[in-house]
C-alpha positions as CSV (number, residue, x, y, z in Angstrom):
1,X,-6.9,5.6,18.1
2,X,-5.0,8.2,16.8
3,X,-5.4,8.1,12.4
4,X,-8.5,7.5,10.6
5,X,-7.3,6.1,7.1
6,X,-7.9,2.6,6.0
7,X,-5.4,1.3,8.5
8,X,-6.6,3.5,11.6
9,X,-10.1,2.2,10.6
10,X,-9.6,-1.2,10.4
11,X,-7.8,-1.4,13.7
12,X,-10.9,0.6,15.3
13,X,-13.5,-2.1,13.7
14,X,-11.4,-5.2,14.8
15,X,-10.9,-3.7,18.8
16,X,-14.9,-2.5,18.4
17,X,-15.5,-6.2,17.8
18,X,-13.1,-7.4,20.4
19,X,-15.6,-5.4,23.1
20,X,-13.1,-2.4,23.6
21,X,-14.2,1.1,23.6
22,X,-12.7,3.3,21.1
23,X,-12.3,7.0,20.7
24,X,-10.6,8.1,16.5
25,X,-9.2,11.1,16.2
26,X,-8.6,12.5,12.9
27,X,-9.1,15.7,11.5
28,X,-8.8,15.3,7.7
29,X,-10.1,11.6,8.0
30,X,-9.5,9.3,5.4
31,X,-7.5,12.0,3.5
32,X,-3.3,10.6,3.9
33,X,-2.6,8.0,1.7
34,X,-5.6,6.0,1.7
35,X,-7.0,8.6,-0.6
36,X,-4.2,8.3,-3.7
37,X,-3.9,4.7,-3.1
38,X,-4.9,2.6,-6.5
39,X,-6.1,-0.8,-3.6
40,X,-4.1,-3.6,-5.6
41,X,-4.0,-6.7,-3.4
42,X,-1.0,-8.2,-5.0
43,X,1.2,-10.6,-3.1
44,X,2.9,-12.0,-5.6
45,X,3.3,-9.0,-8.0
46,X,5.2,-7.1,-4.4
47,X,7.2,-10.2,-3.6
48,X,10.3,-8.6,-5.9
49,X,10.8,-5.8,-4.0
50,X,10.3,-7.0,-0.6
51,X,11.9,-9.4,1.2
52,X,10.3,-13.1,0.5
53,X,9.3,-13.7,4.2
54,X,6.7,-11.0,3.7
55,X,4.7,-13.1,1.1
56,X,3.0,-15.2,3.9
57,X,2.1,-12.3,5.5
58,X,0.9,-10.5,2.2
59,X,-0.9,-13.9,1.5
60,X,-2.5,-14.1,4.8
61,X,-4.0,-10.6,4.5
62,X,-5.1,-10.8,0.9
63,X,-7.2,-14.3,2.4
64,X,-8.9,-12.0,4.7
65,X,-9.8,-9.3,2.6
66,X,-13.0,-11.3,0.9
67,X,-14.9,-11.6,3.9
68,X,-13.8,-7.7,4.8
69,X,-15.1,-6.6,1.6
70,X,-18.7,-8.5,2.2
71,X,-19.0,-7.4,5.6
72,X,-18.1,-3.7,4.6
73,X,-20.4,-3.9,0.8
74,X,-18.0,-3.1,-0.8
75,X,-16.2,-5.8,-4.2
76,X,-13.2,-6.6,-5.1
77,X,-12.2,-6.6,-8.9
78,X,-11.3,-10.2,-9.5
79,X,-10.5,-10.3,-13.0
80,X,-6.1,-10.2,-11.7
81,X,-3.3,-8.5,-13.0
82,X,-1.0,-9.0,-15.5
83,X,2.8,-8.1,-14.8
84,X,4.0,-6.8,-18.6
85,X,7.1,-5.7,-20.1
86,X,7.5,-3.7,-23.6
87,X,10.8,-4.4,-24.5
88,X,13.5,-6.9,-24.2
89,X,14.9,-5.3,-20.8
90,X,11.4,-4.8,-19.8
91,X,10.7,-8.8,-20.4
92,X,13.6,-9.3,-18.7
93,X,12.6,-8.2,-15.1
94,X,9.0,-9.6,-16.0
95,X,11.0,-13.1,-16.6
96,X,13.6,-12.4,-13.2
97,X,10.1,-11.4,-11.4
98,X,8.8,-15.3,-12.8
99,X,11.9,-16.8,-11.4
100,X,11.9,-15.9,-8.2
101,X,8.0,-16.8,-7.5
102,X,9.5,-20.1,-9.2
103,X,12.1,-20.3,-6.2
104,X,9.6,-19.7,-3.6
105,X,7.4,-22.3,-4.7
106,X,4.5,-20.8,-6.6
107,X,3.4,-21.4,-10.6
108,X,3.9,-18.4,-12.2
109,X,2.4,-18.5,-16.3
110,X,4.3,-16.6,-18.8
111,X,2.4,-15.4,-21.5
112,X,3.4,-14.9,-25.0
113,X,2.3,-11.6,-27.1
114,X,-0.3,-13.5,-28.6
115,X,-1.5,-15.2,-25.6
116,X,-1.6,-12.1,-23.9
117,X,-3.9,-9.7,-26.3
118,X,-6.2,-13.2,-25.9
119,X,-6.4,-12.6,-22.3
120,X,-6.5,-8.7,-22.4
121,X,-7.2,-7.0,-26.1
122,X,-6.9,-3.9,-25.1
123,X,-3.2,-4.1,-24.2
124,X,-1.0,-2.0,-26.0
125,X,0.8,-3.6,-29.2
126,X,4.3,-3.0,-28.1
127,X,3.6,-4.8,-25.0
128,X,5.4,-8.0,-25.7
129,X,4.8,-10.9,-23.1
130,X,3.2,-10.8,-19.3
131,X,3.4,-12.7,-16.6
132,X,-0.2,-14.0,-15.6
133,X,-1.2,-13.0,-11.9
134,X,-5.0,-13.9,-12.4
135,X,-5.7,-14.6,-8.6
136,X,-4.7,-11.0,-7.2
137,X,-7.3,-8.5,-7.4
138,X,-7.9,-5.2,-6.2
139,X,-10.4,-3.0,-4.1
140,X,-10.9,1.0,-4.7
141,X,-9.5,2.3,-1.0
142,X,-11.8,5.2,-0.9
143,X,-15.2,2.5,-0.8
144,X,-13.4,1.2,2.1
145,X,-12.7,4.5,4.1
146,X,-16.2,5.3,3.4
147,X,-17.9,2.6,4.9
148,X,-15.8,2.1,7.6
149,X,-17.0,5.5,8.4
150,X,-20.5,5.1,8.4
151,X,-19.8,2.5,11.1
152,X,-17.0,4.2,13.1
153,X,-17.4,7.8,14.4
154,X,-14.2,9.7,14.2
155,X,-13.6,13.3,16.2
156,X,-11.3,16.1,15.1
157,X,-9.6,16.4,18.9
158,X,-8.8,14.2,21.2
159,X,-11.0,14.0,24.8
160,X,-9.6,15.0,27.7
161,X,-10.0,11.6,29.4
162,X,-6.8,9.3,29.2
163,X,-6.4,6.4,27.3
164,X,-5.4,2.9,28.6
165,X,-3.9,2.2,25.4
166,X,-2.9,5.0,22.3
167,X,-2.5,2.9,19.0
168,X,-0.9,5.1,16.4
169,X,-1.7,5.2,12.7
170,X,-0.9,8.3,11.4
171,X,0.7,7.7,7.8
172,X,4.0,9.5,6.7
173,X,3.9,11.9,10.0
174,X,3.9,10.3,13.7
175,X,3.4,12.4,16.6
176,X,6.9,13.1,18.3
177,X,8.7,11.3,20.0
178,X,8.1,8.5,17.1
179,X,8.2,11.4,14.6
180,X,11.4,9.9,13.0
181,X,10.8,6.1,12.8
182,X,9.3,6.9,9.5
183,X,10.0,8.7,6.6
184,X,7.9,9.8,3.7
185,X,8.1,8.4,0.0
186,X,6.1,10.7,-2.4
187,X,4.0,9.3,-4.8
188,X,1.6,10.9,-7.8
189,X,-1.4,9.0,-9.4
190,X,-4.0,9.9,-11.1
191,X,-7.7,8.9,-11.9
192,X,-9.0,8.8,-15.4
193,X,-12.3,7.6,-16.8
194,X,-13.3,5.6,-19.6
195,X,-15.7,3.0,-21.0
196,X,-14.3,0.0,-22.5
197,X,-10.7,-0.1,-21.2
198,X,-8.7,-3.2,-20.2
199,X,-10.6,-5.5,-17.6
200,X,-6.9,-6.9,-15.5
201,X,-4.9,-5.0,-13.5
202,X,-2.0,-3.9,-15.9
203,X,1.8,-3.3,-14.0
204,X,5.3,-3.5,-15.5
205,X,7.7,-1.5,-17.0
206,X,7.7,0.5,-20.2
207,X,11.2,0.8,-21.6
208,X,12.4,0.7,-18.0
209,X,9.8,3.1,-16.0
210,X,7.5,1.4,-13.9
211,X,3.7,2.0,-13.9
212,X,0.4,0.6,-13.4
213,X,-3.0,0.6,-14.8
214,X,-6.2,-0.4,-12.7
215,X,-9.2,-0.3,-13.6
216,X,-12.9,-0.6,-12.0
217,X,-16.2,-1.6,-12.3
218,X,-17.5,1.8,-12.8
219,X,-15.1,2.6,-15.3
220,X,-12.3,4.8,-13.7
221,X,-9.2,3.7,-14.4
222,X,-6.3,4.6,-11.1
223,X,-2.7,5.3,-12.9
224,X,0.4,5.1,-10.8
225,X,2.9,6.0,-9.1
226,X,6.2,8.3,-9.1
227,X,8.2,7.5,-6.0
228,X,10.2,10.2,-4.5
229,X,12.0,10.5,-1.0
230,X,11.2,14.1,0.4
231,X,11.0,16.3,3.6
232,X,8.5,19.0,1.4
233,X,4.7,18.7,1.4
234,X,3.6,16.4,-1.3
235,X,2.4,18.0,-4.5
236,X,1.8,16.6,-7.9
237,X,4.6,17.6,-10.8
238,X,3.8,18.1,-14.4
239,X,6.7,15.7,-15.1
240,X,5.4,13.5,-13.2
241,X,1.9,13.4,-14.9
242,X,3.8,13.6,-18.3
243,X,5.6,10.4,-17.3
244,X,3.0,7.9,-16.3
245,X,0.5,9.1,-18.8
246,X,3.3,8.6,-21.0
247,X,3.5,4.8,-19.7
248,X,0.3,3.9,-19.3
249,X,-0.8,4.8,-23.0
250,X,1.9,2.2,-24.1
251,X,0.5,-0.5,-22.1
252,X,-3.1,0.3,-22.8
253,X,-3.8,2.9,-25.8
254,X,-7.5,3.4,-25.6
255,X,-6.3,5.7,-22.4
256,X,-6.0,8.4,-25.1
257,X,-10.1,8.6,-25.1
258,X,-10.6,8.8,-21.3
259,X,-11.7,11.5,-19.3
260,X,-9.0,13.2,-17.2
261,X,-10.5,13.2,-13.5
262,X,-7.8,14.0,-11.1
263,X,-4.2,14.2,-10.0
264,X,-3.6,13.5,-6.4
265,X,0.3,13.3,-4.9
266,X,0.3,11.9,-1.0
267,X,3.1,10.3,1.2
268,X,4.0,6.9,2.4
269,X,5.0,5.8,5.4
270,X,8.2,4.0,5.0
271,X,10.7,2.4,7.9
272,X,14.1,2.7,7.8
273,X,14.0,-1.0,6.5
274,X,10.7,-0.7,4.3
275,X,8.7,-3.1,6.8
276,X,5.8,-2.6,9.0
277,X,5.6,-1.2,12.5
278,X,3.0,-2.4,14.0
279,X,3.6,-3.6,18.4
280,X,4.5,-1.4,21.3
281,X,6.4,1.6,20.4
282,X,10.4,1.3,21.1
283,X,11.2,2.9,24.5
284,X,8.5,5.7,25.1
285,X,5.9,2.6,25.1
286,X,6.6,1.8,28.8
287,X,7.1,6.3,29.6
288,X,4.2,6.7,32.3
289,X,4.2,10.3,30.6
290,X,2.7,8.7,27.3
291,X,1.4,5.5,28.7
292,X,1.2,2.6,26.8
293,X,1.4,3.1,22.8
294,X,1.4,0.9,20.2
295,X,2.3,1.6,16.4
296,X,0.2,0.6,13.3
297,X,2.6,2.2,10.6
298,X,5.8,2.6,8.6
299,X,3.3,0.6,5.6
300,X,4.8,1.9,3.1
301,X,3.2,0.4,-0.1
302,X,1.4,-2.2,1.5
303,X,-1.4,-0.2,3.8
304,X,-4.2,-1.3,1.6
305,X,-3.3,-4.9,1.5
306,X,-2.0,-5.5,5.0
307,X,-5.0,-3.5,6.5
308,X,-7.2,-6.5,8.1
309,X,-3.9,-8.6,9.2
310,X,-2.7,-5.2,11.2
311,X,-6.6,-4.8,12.3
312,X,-6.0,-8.6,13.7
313,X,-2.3,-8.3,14.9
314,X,-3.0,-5.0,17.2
315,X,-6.2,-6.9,18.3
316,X,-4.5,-9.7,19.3
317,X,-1.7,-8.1,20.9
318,X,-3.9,-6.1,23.5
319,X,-5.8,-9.0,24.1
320,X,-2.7,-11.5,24.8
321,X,0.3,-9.9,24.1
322,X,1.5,-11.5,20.8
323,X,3.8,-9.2,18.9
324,X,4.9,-10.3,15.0
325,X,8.5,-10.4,15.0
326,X,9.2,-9.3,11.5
327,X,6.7,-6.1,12.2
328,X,8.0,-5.6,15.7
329,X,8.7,-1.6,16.1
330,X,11.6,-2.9,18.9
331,X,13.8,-4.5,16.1
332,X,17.3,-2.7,16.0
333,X,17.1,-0.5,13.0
334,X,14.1,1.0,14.2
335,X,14.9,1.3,17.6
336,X,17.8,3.0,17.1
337,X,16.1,6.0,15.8
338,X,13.6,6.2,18.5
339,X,16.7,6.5,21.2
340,X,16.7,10.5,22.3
341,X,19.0,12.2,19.9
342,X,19.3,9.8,17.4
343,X,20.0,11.4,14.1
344,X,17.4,9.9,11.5
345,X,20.4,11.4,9.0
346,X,23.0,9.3,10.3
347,X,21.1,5.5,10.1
348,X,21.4,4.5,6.6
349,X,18.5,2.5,4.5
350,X,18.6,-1.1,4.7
351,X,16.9,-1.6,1.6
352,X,16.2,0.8,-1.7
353,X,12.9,2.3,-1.2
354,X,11.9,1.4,-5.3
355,X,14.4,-0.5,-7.0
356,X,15.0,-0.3,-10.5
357,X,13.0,-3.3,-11.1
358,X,9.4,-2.4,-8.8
359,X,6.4,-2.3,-11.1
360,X,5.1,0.4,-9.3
361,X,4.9,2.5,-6.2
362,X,2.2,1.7,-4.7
C-alpha cells in the first residue's frame, strides 16, 4: 500500500480484515489532504456538482460510515447541515440545488428565514432561507487518521521484497507512470475555536462565493475552502483567508469571538472527469516491470466520504475481480492520459472542477 491518508488507511484495514498481509508506506503519514479536510458526509449537499449517478454511491458510503466510526471510537456530528443562501441569487442556487434533489427523487425542506434562525440561532441575519439537510453529518478526518494508525503500522520506505499486488493512494501526486491521471485542485481552510457557535453544518453561498462552516463537539469550528487549479506547491494566501473569513462571519457572526487556530492549504486529487479511480491501473497494470497495481485515487472532494466504499471496492476486487464501472481507471478519458506520451495539456476537462454554483470545495 503505497499512501497512508484516510483513504490509504481504510483500504489497509479492509484487506487486514480480508486475511491479506499488508506493508504502508508513507513518509508524512496522514499529512496530504486528509489533514485540511473539514469530514462532511454530505450526499445530497455534493449531488449539484457531480453527476447524479454518484449519489448511490455517496449514499452507500455515507451508510457505512456509522459502523466505521464505532469500530474506530471515533463520532460523527449528527446534528446535519443546512445549505443557505444570503441574497436573492444566493437563494436562487439554494432553490435550483432543491430542485434537482426533487428530480431525483428525494424530499428536500426549504426553510424560511424565520424557520431557519428556529433551527440554528446563531445563523447570520442576512442569511435569508436554507435548505434543510438534517440527515448528513460529518466526522473530523484527523480522529480517523489517528486511530487507524494506532491499528495499522505504516513505514517511511518500502521493503525490498515484492508485492503481489501495489494499491496506490497517494493524493494529488501518483508515482510515474500514473503521475498524470490526476491533477491537483488547491484548497485553503482554516480551523477556529469557539464556545457556543452554531450546532449544523452551515454551506452556501454569500453574495455568490461559496463557503462552509462546520463545527464540532469540542468546539473548533473547520472553515472552507478556496479552489484553485495549480502545478506550484500548495500554500495558503492572505486573500484567501480574507475571503472565507469574510463569508463565514455572514453566515454565522459569533465567528468574530473565536480563537484563530490554524491555516492549512493541501491539494486534491482530481481526474480529468472529476470521478474516482479506484480498479487496475490503465495499461502499466498488466507491465511485469510494475506488476500488478491498482489505483485508489483521483477523489477529489469526496476522499472523506467515499473512504469505507473504496476500502470495500479494492477488497472486493482482489478477492473476485469486481471492478465499479463508473470508478474504473480504464474508462477512455483516463486512459488516454496514461498512454506513453500522452500530453495531460492536450485532453481537456470533462467537467468544471467548482462550478459557479458548489457550496464549497471540499
Amino acid at each position: 500500500m503505497l499512501g497512508a491518508g484516510i483513504i490509504g488507511l481504510s483500504v489497509t484495514q479492509a484487506l487486514l480484515a480480508a486475511g491479506h498481509d499488508v506493508e504502508v508506506v508513507d513518509p508524512a503519514p496522514g499529512q496530504g489532504a486528509s489533514f485540511a479536510a473539514a469530514g462532511m458526509l454530505t450526499p445530497a449537499s455534493e449531488v449539484w456538482h457531480d453527476e447524479p449517478a454518484l449519489l448511490a454511491h455517496h449514499r452507500t458510503s455515507l451508510g457505512l460510515w456509522p459502523e466505521l466510526a464505532d469500530r474506530l471510537g471515533v463520532s460523527l456530528e449528527r446534528h446535519g447541515t443546512l445549505l443557505v443562501g444570503c441574497d436573492g441569487g444566493d437563494l436562487q442556487q439554494v432553490e435550483r440545488h432543491a430542485e434537482l434533489l426533487r428530480a431525483l427523487g428525494e424530499q428536500p425542506q426549504m426553510l424560511t428565514r424565520a424557520e431557519l434562525r428556529r433551527v440554528e440561532p446563531e445563523v447570520g441575519a442576512r442569511v435569508i432561507g436554507a435548505l434543510a439537510l438534517l440527515a448528513e453529518p460529518s466526522v473530523d478526518p484527523r480522529a480517523v487518521v489517528a486511530a487507524l494508525r494506532r491499528r495499522i503500522a505504516v513505514q517511511a520506505r518500502p521493503s525490498r521484497e515484492a508485492a503481489e499486488v501495489t494499491v496506490i493512494a497517494t493524493g494529488a501526486e501518483l508515482p510515474p507512470p500514473w503521475r498524470q491521471l490526476v491533477r491537483r485542485v488547491r484548497g485553503e481552510i482554516l480551523r477556529l475555536r469557539l464556545d457556543g457557535g452554531p450546532r449544523h453544518t452551515l454551506r452556501g453561498w454569500v453574495r455568490g462565493e461559496p463557503v462552509y462552516v462546520v463545527p464540532r463537539a469540542d468546539g473548533e469550528i473547520v472553515v472552507g475552502a478556496t479552489s484553485e487549479e495549480h502545478d506550484t506547491p500548495a500554500e495558503v494566501s492572505a486573500g484567501g483567508v480574507l475571503r472565507l473569513l469574510h463569508a463565514a462571519r455572514e453566515l454565522a457572526p459569533a465567528l468574530d469571538r473565536a480563537v484563530f487556530v490554524e491555516a492549512t492549504a493541501r491539494d486534491r486529487p482530481a481526474a480529468v472527469d472529476n470521478l474516482p479511480l479506484v480498479g487496475p491501473a490503465p495499461w502499466a497494470a498488466d507491465s511485469a516491470e510494475h506488476g500488478r497495481v491498482v489505483l485508489a485515487a483521483g477523489l477529489h472532494r469526496h476522499g472523506v466520504l467515499l473512504a469505507p466504499l473504496v476500502a470495500r471496492l479494492v477488497a472486493a476486487h482482489l478477492a473476485n475481480g469486481h471492478v465499479e464501472p463508473l470508478f474504473d481507471p480504464r474508462r477512455p478519458a483516463v486512459a488516454a492520459l496514461a498512454l506513453p506520451g500522452a500530453d495531460a495539456e492536450a485532453i481537456p476537462n470533462q467537467r468544471p472542477t467548482t462550478p459557479h454554483h458548489a457550496p464549497g470545495a471540499r
